[in-house]
N, CA, C and O atoms as CSV, one atom per row, in Angstrom:
chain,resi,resn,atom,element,x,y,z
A,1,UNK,N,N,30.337,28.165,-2.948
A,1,UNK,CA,C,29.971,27.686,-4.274
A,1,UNK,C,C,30.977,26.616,-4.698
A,1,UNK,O,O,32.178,26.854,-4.823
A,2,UNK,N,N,30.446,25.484,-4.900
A,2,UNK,CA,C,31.419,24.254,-5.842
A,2,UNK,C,C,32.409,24.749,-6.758
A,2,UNK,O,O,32.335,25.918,-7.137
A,3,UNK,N,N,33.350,23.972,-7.164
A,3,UNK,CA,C,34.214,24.345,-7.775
A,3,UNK,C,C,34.178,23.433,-9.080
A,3,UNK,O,O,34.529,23.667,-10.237
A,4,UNK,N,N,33.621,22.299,-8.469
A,4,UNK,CA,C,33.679,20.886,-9.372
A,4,UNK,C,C,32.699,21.320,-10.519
A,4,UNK,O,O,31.872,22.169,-10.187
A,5,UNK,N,N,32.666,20.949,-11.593
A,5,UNK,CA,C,31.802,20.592,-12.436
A,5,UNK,C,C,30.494,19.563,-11.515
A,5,UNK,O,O,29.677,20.078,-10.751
A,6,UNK,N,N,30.544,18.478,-11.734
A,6,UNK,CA,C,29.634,17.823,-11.117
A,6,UNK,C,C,28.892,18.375,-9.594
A,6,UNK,O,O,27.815,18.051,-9.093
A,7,UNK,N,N,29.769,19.165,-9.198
A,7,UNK,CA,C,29.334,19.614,-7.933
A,7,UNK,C,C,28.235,20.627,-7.810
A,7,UNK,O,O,27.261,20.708,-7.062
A,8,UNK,N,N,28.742,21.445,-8.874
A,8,UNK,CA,C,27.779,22.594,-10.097
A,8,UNK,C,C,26.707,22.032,-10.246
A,8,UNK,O,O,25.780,22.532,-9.608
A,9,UNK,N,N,26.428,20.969,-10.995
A,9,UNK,CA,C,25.085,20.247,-11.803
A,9,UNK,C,C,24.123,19.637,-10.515
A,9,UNK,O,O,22.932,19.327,-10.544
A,10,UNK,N,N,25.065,19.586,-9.414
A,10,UNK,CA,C,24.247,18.479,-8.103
A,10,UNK,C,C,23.510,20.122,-7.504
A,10,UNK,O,O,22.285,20.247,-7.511
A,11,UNK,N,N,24.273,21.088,-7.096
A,11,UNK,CA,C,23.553,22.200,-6.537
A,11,UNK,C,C,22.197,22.641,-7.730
A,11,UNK,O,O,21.182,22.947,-7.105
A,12,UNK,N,N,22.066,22.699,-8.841
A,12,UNK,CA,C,21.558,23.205,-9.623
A,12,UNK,C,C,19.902,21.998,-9.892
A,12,UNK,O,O,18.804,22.340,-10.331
A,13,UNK,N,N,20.349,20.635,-9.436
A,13,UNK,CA,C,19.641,19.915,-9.280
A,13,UNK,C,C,18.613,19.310,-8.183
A,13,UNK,O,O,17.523,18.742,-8.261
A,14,UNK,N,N,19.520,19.721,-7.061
A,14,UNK,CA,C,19.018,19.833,-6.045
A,14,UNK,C,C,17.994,21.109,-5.468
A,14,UNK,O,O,17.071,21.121,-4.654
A,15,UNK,N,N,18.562,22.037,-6.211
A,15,UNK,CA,C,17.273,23.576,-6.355
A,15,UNK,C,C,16.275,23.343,-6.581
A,15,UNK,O,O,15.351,23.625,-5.818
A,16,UNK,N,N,16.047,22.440,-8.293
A,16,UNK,CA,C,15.278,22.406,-9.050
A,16,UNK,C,C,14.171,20.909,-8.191
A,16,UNK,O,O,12.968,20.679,-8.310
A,17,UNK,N,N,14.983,20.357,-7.575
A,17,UNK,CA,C,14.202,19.332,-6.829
A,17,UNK,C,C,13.287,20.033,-5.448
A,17,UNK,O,O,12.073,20.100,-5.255
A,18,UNK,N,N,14.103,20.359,-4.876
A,18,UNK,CA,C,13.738,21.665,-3.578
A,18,UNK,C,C,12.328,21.912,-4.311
A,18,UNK,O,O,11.345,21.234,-4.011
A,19,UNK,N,N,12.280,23.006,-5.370
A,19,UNK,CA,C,11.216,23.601,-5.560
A,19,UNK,C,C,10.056,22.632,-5.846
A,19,UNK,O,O,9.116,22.632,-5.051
A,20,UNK,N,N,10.042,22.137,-6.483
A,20,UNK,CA,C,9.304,20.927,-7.077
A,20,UNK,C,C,8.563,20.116,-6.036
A,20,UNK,O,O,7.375,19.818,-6.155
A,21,UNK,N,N,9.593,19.652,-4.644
A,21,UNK,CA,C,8.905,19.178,-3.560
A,21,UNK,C,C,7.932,19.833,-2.673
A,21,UNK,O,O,6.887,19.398,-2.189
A,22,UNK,N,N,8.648,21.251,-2.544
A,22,UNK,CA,C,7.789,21.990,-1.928
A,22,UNK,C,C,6.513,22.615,-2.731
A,22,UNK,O,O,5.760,23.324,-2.063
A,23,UNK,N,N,6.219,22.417,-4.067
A,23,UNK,CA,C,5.178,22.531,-4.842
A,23,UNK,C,C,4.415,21.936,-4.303
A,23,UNK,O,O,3.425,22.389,-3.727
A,24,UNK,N,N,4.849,20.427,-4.426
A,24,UNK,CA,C,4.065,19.555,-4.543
A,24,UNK,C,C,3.166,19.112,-3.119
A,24,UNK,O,O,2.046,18.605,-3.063
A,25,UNK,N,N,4.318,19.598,-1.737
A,25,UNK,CA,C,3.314,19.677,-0.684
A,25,UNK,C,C,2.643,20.601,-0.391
A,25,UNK,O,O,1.646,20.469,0.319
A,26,UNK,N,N,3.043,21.758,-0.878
A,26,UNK,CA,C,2.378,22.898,-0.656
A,26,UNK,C,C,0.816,23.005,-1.124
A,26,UNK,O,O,-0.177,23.588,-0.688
A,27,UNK,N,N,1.146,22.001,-2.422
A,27,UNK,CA,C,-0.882,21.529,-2.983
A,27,UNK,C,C,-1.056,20.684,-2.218
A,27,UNK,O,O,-2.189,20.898,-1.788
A,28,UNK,N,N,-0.559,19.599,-1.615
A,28,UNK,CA,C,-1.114,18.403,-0.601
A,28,UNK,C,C,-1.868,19.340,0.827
A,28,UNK,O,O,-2.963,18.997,1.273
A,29,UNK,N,N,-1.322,20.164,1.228
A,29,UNK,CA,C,-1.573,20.629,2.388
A,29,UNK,C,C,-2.996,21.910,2.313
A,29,UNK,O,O,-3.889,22.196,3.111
A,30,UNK,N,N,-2.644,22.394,1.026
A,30,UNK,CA,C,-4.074,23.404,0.758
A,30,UNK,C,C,-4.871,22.342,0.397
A,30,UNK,O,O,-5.903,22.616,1.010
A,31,UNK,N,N,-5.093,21.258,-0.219
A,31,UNK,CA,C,-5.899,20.598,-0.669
A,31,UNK,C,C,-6.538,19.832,0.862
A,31,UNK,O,O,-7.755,19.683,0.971
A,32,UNK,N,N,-5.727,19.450,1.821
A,32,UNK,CA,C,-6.176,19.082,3.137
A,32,UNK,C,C,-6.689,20.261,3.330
A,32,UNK,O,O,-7.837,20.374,2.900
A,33,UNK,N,N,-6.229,21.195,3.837
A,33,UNK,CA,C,-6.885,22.850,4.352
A,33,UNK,C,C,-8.344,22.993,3.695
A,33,UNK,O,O,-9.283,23.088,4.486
A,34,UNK,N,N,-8.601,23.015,2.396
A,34,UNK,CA,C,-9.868,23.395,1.646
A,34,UNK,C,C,-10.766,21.952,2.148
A,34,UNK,O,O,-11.815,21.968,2.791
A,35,UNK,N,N,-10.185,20.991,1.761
A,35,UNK,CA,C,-11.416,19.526,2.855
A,35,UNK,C,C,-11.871,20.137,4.347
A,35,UNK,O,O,-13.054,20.430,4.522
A,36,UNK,N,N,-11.038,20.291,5.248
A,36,UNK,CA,C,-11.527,20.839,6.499
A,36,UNK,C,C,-12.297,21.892,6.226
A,36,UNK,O,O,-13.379,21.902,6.811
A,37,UNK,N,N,-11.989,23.055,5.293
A,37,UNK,CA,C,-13.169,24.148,5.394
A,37,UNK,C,C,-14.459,24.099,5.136
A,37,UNK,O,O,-15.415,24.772,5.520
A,38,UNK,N,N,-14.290,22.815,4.122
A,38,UNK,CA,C,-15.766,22.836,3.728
A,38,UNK,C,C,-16.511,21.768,5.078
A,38,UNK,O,O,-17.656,21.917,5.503
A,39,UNK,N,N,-15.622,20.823,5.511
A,39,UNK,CA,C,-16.185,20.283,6.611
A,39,UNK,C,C,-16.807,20.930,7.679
A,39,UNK,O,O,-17.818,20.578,8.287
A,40,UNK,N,N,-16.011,22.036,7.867
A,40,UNK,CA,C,-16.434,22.817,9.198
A,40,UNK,C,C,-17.859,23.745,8.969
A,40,UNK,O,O,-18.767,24.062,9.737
A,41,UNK,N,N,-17.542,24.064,7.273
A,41,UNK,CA,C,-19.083,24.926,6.897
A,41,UNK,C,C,-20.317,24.067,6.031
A,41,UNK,O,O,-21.283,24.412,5.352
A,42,UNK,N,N,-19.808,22.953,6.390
A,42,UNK,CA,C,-20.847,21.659,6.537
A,42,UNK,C,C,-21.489,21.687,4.950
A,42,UNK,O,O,-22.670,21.402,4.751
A,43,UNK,N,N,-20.442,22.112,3.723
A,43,UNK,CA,C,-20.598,21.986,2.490
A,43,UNK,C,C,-21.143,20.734,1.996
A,43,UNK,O,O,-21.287,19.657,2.575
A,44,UNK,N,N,-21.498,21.196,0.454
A,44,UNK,CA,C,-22.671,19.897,-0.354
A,44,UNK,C,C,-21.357,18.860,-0.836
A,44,UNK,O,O,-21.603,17.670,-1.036
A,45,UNK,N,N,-19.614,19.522,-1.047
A,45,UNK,CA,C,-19.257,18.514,-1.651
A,45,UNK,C,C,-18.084,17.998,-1.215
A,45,UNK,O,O,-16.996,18.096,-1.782
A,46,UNK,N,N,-18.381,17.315,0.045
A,46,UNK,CA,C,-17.308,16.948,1.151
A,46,UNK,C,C,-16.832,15.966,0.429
A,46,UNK,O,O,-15.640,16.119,0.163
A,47,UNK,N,N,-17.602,14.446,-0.241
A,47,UNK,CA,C,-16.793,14.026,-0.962
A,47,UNK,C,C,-16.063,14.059,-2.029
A,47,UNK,O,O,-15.296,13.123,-2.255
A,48,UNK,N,N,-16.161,15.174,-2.919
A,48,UNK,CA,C,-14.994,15.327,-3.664
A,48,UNK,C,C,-14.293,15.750,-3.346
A,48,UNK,O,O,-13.293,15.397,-3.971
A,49,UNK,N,N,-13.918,16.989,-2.038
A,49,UNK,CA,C,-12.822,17.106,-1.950
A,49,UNK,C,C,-12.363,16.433,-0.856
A,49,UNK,O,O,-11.499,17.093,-0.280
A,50,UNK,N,N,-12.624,15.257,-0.275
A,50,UNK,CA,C,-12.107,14.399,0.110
A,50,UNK,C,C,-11.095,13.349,-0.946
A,50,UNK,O,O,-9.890,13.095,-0.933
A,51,UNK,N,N,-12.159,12.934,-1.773
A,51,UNK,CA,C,-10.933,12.388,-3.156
A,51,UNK,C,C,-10.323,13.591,-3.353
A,51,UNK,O,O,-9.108,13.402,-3.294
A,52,UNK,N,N,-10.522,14.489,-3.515
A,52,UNK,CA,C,-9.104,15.347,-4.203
A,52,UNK,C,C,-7.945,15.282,-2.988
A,52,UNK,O,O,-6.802,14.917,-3.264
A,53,UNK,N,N,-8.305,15.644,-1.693
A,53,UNK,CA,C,-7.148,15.696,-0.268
A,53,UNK,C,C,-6.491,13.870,-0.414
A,53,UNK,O,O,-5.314,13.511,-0.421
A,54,UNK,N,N,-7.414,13.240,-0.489
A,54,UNK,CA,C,-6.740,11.667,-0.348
A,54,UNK,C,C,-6.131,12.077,-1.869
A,54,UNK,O,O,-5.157,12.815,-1.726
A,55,UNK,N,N,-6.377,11.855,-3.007
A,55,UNK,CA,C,-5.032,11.787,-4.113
A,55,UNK,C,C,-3.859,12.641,-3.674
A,55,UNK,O,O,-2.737,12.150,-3.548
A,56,UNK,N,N,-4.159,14.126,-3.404
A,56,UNK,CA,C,-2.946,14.601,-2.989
A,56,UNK,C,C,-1.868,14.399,-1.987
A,56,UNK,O,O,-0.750,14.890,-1.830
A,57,UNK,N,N,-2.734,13.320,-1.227
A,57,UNK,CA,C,-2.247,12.471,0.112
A,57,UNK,C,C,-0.735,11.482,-0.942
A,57,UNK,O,O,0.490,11.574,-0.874
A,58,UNK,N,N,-1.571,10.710,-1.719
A,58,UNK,CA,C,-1.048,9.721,-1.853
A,58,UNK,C,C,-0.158,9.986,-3.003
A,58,UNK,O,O,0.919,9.391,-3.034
A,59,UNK,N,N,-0.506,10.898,-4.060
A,59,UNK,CA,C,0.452,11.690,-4.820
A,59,UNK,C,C,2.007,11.804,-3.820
A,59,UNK,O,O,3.032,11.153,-4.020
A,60,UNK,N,N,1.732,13.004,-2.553
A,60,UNK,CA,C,2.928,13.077,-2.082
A,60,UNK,C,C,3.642,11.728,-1.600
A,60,UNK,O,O,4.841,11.551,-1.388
A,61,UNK,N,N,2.606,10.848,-1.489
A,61,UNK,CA,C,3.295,9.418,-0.833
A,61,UNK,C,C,4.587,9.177,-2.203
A,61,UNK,O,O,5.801,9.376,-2.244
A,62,UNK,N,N,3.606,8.675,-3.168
A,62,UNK,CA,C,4.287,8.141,-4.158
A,62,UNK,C,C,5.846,8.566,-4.621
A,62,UNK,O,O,6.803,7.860,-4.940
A,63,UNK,N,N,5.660,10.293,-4.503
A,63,UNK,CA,C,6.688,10.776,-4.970
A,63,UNK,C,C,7.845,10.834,-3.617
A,63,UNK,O,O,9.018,11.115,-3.863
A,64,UNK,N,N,7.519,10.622,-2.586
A,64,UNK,CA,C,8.521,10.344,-1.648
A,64,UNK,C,C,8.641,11.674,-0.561
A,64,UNK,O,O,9.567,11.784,0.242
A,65,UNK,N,N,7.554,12.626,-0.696
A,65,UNK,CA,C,7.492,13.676,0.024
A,65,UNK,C,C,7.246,13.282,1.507
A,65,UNK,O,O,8.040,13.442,2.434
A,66,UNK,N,N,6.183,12.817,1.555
A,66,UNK,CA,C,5.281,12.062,2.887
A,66,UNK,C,C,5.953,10.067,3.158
A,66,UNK,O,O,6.144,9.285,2.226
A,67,UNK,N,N,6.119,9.814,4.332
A,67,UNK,CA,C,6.518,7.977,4.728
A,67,UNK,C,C,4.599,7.647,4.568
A,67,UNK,O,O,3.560,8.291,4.717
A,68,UNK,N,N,4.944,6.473,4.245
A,68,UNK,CA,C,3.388,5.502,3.923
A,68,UNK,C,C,2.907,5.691,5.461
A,68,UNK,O,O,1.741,6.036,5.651
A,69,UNK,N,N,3.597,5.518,6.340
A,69,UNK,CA,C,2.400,5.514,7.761
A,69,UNK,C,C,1.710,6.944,7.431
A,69,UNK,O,O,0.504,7.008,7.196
A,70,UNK,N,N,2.537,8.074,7.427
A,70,UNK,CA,C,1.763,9.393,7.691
A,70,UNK,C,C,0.605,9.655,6.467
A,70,UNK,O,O,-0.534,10.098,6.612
A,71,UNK,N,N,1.243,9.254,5.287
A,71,UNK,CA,C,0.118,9.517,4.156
A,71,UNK,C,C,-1.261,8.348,4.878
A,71,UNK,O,O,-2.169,9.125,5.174
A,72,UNK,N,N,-1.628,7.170,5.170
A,72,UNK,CA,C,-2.320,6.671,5.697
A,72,UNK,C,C,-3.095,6.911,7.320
A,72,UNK,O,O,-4.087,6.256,7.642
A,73,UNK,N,N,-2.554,7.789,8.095
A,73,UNK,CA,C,-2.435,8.658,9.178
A,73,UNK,C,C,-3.566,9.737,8.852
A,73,UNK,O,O,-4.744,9.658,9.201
A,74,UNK,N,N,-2.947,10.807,8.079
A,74,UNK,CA,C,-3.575,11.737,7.334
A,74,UNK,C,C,-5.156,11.318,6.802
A,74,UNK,O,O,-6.141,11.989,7.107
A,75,UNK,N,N,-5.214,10.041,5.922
A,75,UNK,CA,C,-6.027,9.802,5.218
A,75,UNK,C,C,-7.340,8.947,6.339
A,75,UNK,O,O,-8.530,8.679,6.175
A,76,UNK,N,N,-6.504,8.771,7.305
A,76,UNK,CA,C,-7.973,8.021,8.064
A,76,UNK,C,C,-9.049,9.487,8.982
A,76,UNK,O,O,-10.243,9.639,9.242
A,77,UNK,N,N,-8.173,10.043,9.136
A,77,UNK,CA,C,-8.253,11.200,9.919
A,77,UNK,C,C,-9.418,11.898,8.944
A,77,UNK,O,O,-10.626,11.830,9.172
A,78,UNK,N,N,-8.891,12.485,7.970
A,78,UNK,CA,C,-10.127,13.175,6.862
A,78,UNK,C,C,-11.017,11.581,6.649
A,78,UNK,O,O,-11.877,11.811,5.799
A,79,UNK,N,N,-11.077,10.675,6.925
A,79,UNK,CA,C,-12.453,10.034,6.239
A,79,UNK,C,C,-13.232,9.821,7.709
A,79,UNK,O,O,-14.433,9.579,7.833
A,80,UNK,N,N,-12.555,9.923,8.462
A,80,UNK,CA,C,-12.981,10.321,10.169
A,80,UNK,C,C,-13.940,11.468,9.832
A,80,UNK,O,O,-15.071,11.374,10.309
A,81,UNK,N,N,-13.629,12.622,9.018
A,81,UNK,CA,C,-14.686,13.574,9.128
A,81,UNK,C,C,-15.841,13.556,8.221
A,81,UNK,O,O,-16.916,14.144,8.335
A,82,UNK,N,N,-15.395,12.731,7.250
A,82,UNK,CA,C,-16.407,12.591,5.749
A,82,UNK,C,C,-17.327,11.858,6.322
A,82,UNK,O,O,-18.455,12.122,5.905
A,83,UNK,N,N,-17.267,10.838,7.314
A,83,UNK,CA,C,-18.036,10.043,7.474
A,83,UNK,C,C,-19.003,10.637,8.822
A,83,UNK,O,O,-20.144,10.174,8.846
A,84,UNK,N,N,-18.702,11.458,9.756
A,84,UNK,CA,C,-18.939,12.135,10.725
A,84,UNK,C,C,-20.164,13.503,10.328
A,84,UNK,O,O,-20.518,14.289,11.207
């Protein structure tokens, strides 16, 4: 455990970031997961949750979770199936 003051506020910040990131992919990745399910059971509303998996794509881009190749990687791949 830090001793520093500032050292204190960086662990306590860095937690609070931790959790927050892993929120935030943790919805990117169910939101991919639920697109494939309905793909595979050949559902009525592949394209919305295709927009919902691509925003959550690019959500994690923005915030710095995912590098721009992989969020674009990801995103050709699911419109590979929307369109299929």
């Amino acid at each position: 455990m830090p001793q520093i003051k500032s050292a204190i506020k960086r662990v306590k910040t860095a937690e609070k970031a931790n959790l927050r990131n892993n929120a935030q992919r943790s919805a990117m990745r169910s939101a991919i997961k639920n697109f494939e399910t309905v793909v595979a059971n050949d559902g009525d509303n592949k394209e919305e949750m295709y927009r919902t998996a691509a925003r959550a794509i690019d959500m994690a881009k923005s915030k710095g979770l995912i590098k721009a190749n992989k969020a674009a990687r990801d995103k050709s791949r699911l419109s590979k199936k929307v369109n299929a």
